[in-house]
N, C-alpha and C positions, 0 to 999 in steps of 0.2 A: 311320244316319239316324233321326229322331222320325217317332213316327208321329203325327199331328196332327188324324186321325180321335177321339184316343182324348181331347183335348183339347176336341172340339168344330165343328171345320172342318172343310171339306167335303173330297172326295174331287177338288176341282180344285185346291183350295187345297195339297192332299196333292202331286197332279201337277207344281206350280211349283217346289215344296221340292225333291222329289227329281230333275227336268231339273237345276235350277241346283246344286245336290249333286254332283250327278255331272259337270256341266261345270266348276266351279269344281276337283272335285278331279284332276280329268283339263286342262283347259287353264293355271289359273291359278296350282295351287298348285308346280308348277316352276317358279314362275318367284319365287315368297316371298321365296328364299334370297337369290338376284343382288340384291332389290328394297333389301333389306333392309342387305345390305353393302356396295352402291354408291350406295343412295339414289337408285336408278333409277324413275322412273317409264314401263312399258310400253305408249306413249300408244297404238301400235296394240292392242295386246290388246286396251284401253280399249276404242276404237272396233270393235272384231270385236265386242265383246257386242249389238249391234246385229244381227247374224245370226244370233241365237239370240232376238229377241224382249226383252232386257233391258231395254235403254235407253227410257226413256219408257212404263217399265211399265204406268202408271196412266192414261196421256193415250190420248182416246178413237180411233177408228180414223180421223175423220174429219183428225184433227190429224200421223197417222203413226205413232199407238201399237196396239199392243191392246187397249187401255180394261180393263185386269185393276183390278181391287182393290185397295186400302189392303195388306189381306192380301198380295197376291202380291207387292210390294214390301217390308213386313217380311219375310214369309218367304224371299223370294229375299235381301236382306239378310241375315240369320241365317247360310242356306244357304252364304253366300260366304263370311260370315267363319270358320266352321268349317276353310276350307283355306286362304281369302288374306286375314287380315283388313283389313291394308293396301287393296289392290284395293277392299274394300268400303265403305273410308272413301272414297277418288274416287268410288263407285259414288254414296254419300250425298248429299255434296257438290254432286252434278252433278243427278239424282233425283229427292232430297227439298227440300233446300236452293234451287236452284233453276229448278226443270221444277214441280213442287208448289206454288210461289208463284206459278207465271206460270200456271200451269194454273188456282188461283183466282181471279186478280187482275188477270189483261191482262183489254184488252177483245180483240173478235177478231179487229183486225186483225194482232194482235203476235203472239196466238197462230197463227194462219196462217205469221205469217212466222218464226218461232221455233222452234216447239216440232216440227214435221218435221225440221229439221236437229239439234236433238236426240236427238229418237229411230231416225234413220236414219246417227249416228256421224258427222256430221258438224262437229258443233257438243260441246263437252265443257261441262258448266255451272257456274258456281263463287258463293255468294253473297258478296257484301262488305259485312258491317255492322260487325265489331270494328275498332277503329283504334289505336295506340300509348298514347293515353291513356284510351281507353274499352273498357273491356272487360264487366265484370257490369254495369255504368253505360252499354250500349253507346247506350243512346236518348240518354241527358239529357248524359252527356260529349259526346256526338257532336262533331267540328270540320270536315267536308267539310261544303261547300257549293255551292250548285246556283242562281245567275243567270239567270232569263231573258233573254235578247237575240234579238228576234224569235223567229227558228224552231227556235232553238235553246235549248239550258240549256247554261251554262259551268259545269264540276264542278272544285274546288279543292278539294284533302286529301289522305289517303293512310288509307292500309287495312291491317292487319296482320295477321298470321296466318288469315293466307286460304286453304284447302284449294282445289288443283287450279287457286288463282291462277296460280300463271308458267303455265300450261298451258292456261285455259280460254280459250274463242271467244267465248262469250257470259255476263255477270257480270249479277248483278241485284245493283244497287249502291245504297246507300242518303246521303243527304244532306239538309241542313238549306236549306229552301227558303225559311223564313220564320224565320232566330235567334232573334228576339226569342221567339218561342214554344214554346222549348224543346223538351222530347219531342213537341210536336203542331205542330211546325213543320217535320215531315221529309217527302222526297218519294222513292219508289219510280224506279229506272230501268230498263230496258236497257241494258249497255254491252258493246259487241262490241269485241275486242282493237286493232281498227284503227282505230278514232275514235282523230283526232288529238289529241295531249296525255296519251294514255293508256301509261303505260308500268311492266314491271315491276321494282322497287327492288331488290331481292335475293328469294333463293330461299331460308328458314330452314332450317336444320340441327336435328333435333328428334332427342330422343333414342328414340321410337317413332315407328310407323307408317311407318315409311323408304321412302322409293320412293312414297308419296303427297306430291305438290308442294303446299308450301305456301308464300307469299311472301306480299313487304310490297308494296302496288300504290300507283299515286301517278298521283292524278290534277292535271295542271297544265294550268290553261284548256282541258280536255277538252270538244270542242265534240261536245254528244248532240241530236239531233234532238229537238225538245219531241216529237212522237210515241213516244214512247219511254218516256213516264213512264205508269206502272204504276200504277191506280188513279185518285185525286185528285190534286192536290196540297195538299200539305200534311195527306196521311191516311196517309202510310206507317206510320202505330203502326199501321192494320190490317192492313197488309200484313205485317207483320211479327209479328202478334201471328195470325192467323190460319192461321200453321203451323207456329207454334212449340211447341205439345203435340203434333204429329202427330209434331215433330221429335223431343223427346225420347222418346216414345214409341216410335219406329223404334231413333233410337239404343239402347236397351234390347235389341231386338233382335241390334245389333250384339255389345252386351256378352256375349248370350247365345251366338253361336256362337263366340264366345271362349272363351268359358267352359269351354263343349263340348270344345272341342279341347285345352284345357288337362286335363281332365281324363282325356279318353280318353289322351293319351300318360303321364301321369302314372300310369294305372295300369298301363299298358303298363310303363311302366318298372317301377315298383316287383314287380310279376311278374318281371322277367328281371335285376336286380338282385340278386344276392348278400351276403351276409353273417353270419359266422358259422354259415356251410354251409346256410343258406335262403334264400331270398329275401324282399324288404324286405315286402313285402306279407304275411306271415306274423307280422309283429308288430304287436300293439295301437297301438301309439301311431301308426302309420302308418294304421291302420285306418281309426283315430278322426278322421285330417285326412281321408281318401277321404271317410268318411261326411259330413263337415259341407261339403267341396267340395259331394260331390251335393245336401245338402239346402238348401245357397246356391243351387247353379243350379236343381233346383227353382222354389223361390219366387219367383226371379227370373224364371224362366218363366212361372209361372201369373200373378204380377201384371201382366206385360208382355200376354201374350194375353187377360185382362179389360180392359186398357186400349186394346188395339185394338180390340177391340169398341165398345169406349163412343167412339171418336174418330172411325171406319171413317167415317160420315156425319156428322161432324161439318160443323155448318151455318157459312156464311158470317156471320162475325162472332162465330162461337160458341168460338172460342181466345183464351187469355190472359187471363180471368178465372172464377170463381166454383169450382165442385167439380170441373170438367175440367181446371183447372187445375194447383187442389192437387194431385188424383191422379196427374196425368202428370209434377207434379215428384216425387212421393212414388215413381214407380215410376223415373225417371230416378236419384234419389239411394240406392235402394234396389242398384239395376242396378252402379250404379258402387261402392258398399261392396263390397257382395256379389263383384263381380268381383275388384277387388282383395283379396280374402280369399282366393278360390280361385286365385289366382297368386301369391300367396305362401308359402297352401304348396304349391302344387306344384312351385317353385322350392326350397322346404325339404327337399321327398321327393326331388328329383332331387339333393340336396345341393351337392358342388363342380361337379358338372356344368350343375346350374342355374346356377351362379354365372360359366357361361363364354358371351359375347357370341354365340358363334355356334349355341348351342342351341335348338332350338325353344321351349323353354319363358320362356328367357328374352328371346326375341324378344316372345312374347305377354306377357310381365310387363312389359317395356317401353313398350308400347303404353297397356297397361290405366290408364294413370294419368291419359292424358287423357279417360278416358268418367268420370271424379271434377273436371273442368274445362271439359271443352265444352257447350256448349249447355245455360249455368248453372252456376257450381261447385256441388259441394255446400253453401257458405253460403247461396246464392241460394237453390238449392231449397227450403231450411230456411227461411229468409224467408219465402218464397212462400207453404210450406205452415200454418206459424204465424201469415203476414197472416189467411189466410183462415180458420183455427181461432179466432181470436178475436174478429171479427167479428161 
């Protein structure tokens, strides 16, 4: 376990790390293996984290959460992925994605009616902004769209690679409410599994994260209560823009108890591996990858824990532009290299054994490829971070 005192944070913030530490490695991580080879997802486990306080970490008491911190959510992130990192991509998804949007951005009757059934495991959460031809371009390609008719909005389109899609209750869904005006013509929803016209298309086959549900959703003449719309209309850029540095920022996190764990069995191994009558960890050049894993996951650390700091109070409207910005792509694109460096070679150290499906190590190399693709590839980031260097 890190000690997070020695970082900075407090000794509650300590307390969260080490509960979900030790629950993640005692409930969650048996179950990795199955997750992983049948592409299962364990929607009850899911919903048990709810008995331990997880679910709706950050949403205050009066809503059905504990109102903990920015903090207790990355670190209980972290914390999880060190044993199931899977698990912790649902954990995101449902969370950060969308319990964190609706927590800034309903007004309160939604959140009254919402965010309790979230955090008491009843409701699992999943956002839907990417779609088949919109991805890094997810605002301005966007092709769903949202009609008023009376009391309602009619949602027409479909949705792609959507984490915890086939599986969630409640979707915060995004659509073009006014075309003509491109990215600032989008509007914020609620959409719960059982509004009619809402159905899901397939269930993707991915080659990481296995056992976190992702699908393609498809909404046809999906009729949503106009109550239902999140914000304005036609201001969904702030809804969207206003958790998306928290997002990358957590995500960082995720990368890091990846990392973690990658490393610790990688040196495990290299100790109890043989060769030429010593073991592997006795030779330089093996050394030499241990040492630059740690001082990847280092950096990746400390930059991820100064950028929670700088976002922990970030104000309403104060995401998706100026030096919060850069930064949180700078630590997201940082996160995902870095990751992917430290799973390659630990995949290297473990040799042919890395190279076999059912390995832990190359469970987590598997994965690692999409924290270099979600929430931004690394070109975007670089975009992002060069827009505003020049400037």
């Amino acid at each position: 376990m890190i000690d997070l005192i020695k970082y900075g944070f407090s000794f509650e913030d300590q307390q969260v790390y080490d509960m979900v530490y030790k629950y993640s490695r005692d409930e969650l991580y048996p179950l990795s293996n199955k997750m992983d080879k049948d592409d299962w997802f364990p929607e009850q486990a899911f919903r048990n984290m709810a008995d331990v306080g997880l679910l709706g970490i950050t949403v205050p008491e009066q809503y059905g959460g504990p109102g903990l911190s920015l903090y207790a959510q990355a670190f209980a992130c972290e914390a999880m992925s060190v044993w199931n990192h899977t698990m912790a991509g649902n954990y995101l998804a449902s969370d950060n994605l969308c319990v964190n949007n609706i927590l800034r951005n309903a007004n309160e009757h939604l959140k009254q009616k919402y965010l309790p059934r979230l955090c008491d495991g009843s409701a699992i959460g999943a956002l839907g902004l990417t779609e088949p031809g919109a991805g890094s371009d997810a605002l301005g390609s966007m092709a769903t769209t949202a009609e008023r008719e009376g009391d309602f909005y009619i949602l027409n389109g479909r949705k792609m690679f959507i984490t915890n899609g086939p599986v969630a209750d409640v979707l915060l869904v995004y659509a073009k409410t006014a075309p003509e005006k491109g990215a600032h013509g989008i509007s914020a929803f609620i959409v719960e599994k059982g509004f009619p016209g809402f159905s899901v298309a397939q269930k993707l086959v991915k080659m990481g994260w296995r056992g976190s549900e992702t699908g393609e959703l498809v909404f046809d003449n999906c009729k949503v209560p106009a109550e239902n719309l999140v914000g304005e209309e036609n201001n969904g850029v702030e809804v969207v823009m206003s958790g998306l540095d928290i997002e990358r920022v957590v995500l960082c996190s995720h990368a890091i108890g990846i990392s973690q764990r990658a490393l610790e069995i990688t040196i495990d191994y290299a100790k109890q591996r043989q060769q030429f009558k010593k073991p592997i960890a006795a030779f330089q050049m093996v050394q030499s990858m241990l040492a630059d894993m740690y001082t990847d996951l280092e950096l990746m650390r400390c930059l991820t824990y100064q950028l929670l700091k700088e976002i922990k109070d970030l104000e309403q409207g104060g995401g998706g532009r100026g030096e919060i910005h850069m930064r949180s792509a700078a630590a997201a694109l940082h996160a995902g290299r870095a990751c992917m460096r430290i799973l390659d070679s630990g995949v290297q150290i473990h040799g042919g054994m890395g190279f076999m499906w059912d390995s832990e190590i190359n469970r987590l190399y598997r994965t690692g490829k999409i924290l270099e693709i979600g929430a931004g590839t690394n070109e975007v980031r670089k975009l992002i971070i060069a827009g505003e260097l020049l400037k």
